[in-house]
Structure formats: C-alpha cells, structure tokens
PLY file of the C-alpha trace (Angstrom):
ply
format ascii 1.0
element vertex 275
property float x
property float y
property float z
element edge 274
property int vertex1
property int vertex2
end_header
36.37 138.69 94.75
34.20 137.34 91.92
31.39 135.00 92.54
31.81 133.03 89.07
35.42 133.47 87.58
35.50 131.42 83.93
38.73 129.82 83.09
38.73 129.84 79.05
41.52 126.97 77.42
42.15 128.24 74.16
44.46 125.74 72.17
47.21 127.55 70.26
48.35 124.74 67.90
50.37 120.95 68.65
53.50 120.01 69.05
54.93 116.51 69.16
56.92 115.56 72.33
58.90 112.41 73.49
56.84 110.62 76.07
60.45 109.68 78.00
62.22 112.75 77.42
59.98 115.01 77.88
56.51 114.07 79.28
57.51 111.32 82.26
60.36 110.79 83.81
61.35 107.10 83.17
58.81 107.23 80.42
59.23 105.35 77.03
61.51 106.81 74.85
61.17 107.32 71.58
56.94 107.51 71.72
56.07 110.37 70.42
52.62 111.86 71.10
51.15 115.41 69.63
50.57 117.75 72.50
47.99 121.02 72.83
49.59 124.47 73.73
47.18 125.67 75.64
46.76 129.53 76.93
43.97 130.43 79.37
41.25 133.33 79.25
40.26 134.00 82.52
37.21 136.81 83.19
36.50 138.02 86.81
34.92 140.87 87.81
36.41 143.60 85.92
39.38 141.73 84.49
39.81 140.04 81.48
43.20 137.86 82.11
45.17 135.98 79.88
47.65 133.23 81.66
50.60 132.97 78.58
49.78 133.75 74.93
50.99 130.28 73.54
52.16 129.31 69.71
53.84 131.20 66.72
53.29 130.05 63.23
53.47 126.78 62.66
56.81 127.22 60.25
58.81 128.99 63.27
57.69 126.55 65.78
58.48 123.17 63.38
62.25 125.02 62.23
63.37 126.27 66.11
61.74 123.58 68.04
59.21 120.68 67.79
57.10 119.62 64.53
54.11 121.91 64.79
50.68 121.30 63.07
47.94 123.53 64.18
45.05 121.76 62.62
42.69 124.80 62.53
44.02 126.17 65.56
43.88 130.03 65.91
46.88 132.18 67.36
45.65 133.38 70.26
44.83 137.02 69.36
42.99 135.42 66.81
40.92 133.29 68.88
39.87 135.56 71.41
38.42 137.73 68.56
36.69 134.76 67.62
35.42 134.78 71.16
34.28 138.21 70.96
37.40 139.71 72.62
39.55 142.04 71.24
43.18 141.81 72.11
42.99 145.53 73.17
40.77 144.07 75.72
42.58 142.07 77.88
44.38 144.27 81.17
46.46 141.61 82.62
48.85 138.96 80.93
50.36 136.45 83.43
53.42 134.51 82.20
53.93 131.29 83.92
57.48 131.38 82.47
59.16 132.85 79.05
59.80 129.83 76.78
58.84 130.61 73.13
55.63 128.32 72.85
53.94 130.34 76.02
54.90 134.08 74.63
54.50 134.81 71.28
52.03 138.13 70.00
52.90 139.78 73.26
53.21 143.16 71.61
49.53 143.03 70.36
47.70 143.02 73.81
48.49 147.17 74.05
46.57 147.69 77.04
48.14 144.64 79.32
50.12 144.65 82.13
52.29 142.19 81.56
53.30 140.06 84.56
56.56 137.97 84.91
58.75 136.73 87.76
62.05 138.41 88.00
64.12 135.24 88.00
62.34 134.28 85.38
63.15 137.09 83.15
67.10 137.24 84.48
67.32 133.72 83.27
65.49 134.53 79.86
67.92 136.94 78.61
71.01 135.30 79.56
70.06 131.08 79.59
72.54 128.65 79.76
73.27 128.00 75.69
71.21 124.53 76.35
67.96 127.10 76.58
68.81 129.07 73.50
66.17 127.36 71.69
63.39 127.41 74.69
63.66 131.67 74.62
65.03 132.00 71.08
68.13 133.79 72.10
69.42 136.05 69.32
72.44 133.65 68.57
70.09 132.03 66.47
69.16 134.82 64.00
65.47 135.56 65.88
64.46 138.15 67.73
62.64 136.89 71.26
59.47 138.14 71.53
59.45 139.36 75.08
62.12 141.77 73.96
60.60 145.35 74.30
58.01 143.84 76.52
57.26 146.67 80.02
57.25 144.23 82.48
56.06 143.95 85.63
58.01 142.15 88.22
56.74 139.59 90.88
59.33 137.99 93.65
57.38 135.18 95.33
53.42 134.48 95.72
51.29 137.60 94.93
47.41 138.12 94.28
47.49 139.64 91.44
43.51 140.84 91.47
41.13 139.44 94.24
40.79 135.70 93.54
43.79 135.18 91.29
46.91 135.12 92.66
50.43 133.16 91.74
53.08 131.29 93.32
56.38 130.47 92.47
57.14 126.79 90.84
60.56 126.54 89.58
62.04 123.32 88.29
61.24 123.36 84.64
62.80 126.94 84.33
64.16 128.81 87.13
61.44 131.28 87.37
58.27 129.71 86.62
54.93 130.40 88.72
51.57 128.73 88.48
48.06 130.68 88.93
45.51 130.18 91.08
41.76 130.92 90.28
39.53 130.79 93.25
36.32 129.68 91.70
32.43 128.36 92.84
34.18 124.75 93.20
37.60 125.71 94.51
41.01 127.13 93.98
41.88 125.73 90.09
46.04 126.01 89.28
46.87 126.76 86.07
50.15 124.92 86.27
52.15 126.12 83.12
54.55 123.56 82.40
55.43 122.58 86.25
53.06 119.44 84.89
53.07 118.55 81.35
49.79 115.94 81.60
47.58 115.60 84.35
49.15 111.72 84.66
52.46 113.67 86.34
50.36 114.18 89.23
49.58 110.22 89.49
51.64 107.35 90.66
54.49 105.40 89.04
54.01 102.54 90.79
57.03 100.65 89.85
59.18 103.10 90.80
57.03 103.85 93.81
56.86 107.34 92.90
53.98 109.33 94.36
54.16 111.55 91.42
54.87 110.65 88.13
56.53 113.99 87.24
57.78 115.39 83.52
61.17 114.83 82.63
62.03 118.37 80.91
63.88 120.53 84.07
66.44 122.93 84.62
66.17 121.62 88.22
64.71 118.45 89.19
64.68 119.07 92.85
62.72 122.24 92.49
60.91 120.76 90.07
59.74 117.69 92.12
59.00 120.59 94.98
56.62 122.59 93.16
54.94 119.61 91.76
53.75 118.59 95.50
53.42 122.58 96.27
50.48 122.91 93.29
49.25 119.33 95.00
48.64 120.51 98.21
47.42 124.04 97.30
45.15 123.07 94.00
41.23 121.58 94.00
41.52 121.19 90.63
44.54 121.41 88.62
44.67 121.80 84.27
48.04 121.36 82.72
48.88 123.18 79.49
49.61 120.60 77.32
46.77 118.25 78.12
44.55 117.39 75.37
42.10 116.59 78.13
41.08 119.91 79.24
39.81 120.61 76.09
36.86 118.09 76.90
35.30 121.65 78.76
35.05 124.97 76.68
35.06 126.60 79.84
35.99 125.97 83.72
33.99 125.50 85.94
31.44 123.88 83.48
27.64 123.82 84.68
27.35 120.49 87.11
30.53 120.68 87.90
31.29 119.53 91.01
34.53 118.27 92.75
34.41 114.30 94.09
37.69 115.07 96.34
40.52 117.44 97.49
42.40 117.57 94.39
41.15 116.53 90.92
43.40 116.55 87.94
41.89 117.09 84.47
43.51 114.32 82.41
42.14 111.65 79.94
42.68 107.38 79.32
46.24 106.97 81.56
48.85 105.71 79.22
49.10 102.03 80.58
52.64 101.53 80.24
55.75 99.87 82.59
53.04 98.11 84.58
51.33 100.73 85.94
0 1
1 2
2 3
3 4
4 5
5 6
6 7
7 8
8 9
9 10
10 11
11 12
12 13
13 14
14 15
15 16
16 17
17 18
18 19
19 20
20 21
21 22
22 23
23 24
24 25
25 26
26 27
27 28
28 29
29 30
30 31
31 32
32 33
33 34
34 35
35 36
36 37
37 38
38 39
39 40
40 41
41 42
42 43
43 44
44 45
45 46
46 47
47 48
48 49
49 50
50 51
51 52
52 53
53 54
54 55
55 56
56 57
57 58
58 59
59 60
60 61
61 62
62 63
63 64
64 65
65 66
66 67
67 68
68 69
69 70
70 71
71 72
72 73
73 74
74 75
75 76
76 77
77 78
78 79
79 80
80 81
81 82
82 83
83 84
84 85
85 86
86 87
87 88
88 89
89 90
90 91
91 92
92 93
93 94
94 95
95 96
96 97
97 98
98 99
99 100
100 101
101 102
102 103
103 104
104 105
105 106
106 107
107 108
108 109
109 110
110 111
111 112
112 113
113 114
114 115
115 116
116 117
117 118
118 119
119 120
120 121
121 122
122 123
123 124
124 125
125 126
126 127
127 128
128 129
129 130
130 131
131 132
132 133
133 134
134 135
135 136
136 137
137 138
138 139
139 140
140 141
141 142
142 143
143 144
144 145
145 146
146 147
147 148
148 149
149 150
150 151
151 152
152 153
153 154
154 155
155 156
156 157
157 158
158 159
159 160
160 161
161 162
162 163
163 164
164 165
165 166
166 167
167 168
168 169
169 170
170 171
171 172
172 173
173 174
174 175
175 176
176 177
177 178
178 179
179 180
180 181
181 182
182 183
183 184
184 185
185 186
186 187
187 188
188 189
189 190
190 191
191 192
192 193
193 194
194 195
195 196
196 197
197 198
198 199
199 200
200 201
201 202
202 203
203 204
204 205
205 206
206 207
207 208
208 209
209 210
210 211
211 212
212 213
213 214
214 215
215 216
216 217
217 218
218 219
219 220
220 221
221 222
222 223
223 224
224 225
225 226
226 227
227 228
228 229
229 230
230 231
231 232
232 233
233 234
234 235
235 236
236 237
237 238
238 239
239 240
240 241
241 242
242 243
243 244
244 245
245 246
246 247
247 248
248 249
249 250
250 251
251 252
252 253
253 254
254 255
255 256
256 257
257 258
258 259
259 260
260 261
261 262
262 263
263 264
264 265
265 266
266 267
267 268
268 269
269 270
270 271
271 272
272 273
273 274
C-alpha cells in the first residue's frame, strides 16, 4: 500500500441546484445555489486514478439538465494536462455511478480500465423514463457517453489496488459506490453523490434527524443506509459537489491532521429552519 496517496479535486464546471429538491431533504425550496462538479485525481504508488470524469460543455449541460457556467473551469482531460498529466496516463477510472455530469470524455483516457458496478450499468441503459435525462438515454436525440465504454464489472465492496477500494452506496441511483483512500490521516470516502454537501452528514435538528441527507433518490431507504454506511466507515469524507473541498488543492494537505473519528469537509452551514 502507499505511504502518501494524494487525493486531487479537480472542479469540472457549476451547476445550479434547488436547495429543497435537491440538496436537503425538507430543505427550502426554490433557493437555488451554484454547485462544483467535482472529479478526483488520486496517485498511489504506481497508479494514477481518476474517481468520475465530471462535466460536458457548458451548452449540453445548461440544454439537457441544469444551467451550467464553468467560470474558467477546465474539462477534465484538460485539467489534468494542466497538471502535467496526460489523459493517456491515467490506468484506472472509477465511476461512482453513470449520470451524465460524472462521465463525460470517457473515450479519451485510452489506457483506463474503466470500473463500474453492474447494477449500476443495468440500470443506465434501461432507467425508468424519469432518469432519461440523468444518463441521456437516446430518446432524447444524444448519444450517452458510456456507450462503447469496456467495462469492468464490480458486485459489492472490492479493493481495487492496495489502499483504494469501493463499496456499494445505492439510494441516489441503484448502483452507486463510494471510494475509499487509505491515507497518512485515515481512510478518506469519496462519496459521489450518496452526499451532495458535507451539511447532509450533520443534524436537522427540527426534524431530529441525525443526518440531514439530499433529497435527489431513486431509493430513499437505501439512500439513508449508505449515508450512515460512508459514516461509520469514513475519517474524512469530501462530497462532489461541495464548494468546500476546493479550500485544499490536494488531500491530505501538509498539517493536516484529523480532530475526531469522522470529519466532513464542508464550509459556513446554511442556517436555515432553526437549525
């Protein structure tokens, strides 16, 4: 196992999401705030991983889906060259699930492995015609861009290479997994969109929730599941569309140090119904 994994965020563009119907369950709806789409760069010893592949153009994303700006953001081919990496580089892509904004420039990593969960990829090709939009079913005159894709399939928690391994975490799609990076600090999840913020990890007190969980599943049971599964397993946990774990170019970040079991990357908490 590496000594000193690095977790990379690379932010693939924003997209602007309804804090109640999609970001908290019981949130307020109607707020709209602009959220990250972040991909991750991980590099252990002899690996260089990429966990999802985030954002199309911003045209695509704002006509299928949510208003898009990317504000100098890079695609991520694009900003790993910027890194020094060259897509041909990376060996491993892990999806956390197949929804468009965590998929797109697949075809350009030629040397991957590409890494899915079979339910996952059942569901992707035949979705329920509520998920057209989420994996851009050809009903709606675009082509997927998993299609074509060799992929390899994982049924359950695997290690994937020594220190990363993933788990399943369905509830937001039927197949999605989280990753787990055992680093100098502890195991970090990267938890895909089984958390939208770091806040669905916190309290709703009014509600006496002990988890303040997103409101965008296929399964809220599951989804509520998996949320206290990457609780229990994670010491540190970064959510993909949290404009907070941007603060760090790079995880762990020197001094970093970990005050408790689990810490959750997340910025200000949104002060709202009383909490």
């Amino acid at each position: 196992m590496s000594k000193n994994p690095r977790i990379y965020p690379i932010n693939t563009g924003w997209l602007e999401a309804d804090l109640g119907t999609y970001i908290f369950w019981k949130g307020p709806a109607g707020k709209k705030i602009w959220n990250p789409v972040i991909c991750f760069y991980v590099v252990t010893d002899g690996h260089k991983i990429l966990v999802d592949t985030g954002l199309c153009d911003e045209a695509r994303a704002t006509k299928y889906h949510h208003k898009c700006e990317k504000r100098s953001c890079l695609e991520t081919p694009q900003a790993l060259k910027a890194m020094g990496v060259n897509p041909e580089d990376i060996d491993i892509v892990l999806l956390t699930h197949l929804h468009w904004d965590h998929v797109q420039n697949l075809k350009l990593f030629k040397n991957a492995r590409f890494i899915c969960p079979d339910k996952e990829l059942k569901w992707a090709f035949n979705p329920l015609p509520l998920y057209y939009r989420s994996y851009e079913a050809g009903i709606l005159g675009i082509e997927a861009p998993f299609l074509g894709i060799p992929f390899e399939l994982v049924d359950g928690e695997r290690q994937i290479v020594p220190g990363v391994w993933v788990f399943p975490s369905p509830g937001h799609s039927p197949g999605h997994q989280c990753v787990t990076v055992r680093t100098s600090v502890g195991d970090i999840v990267l938890a895909g969109d089984a958390i939208f913020q770091g806040r669905n990890l916190e309290p709703n007190l009014d509600e006496k929730w002990r988890y303040w969980v997103p409101a965008r599943f296929v399964n809220s049971i599951e989804g509520w599941q998996s949320v206290e599964e990457i609780d229990k397993r994670a010491d540190l946990v970064l959510a993909a569309h949290d404009e907070a774990v941007l603060k760090h170019s790079v995880y762990p970040f020197d001094g970093m140090k970990l005050r408790r079991r689990r810490e959750v990357v997340h910025g200000a908490p949104f002060y709202f119904g009383g909490t």
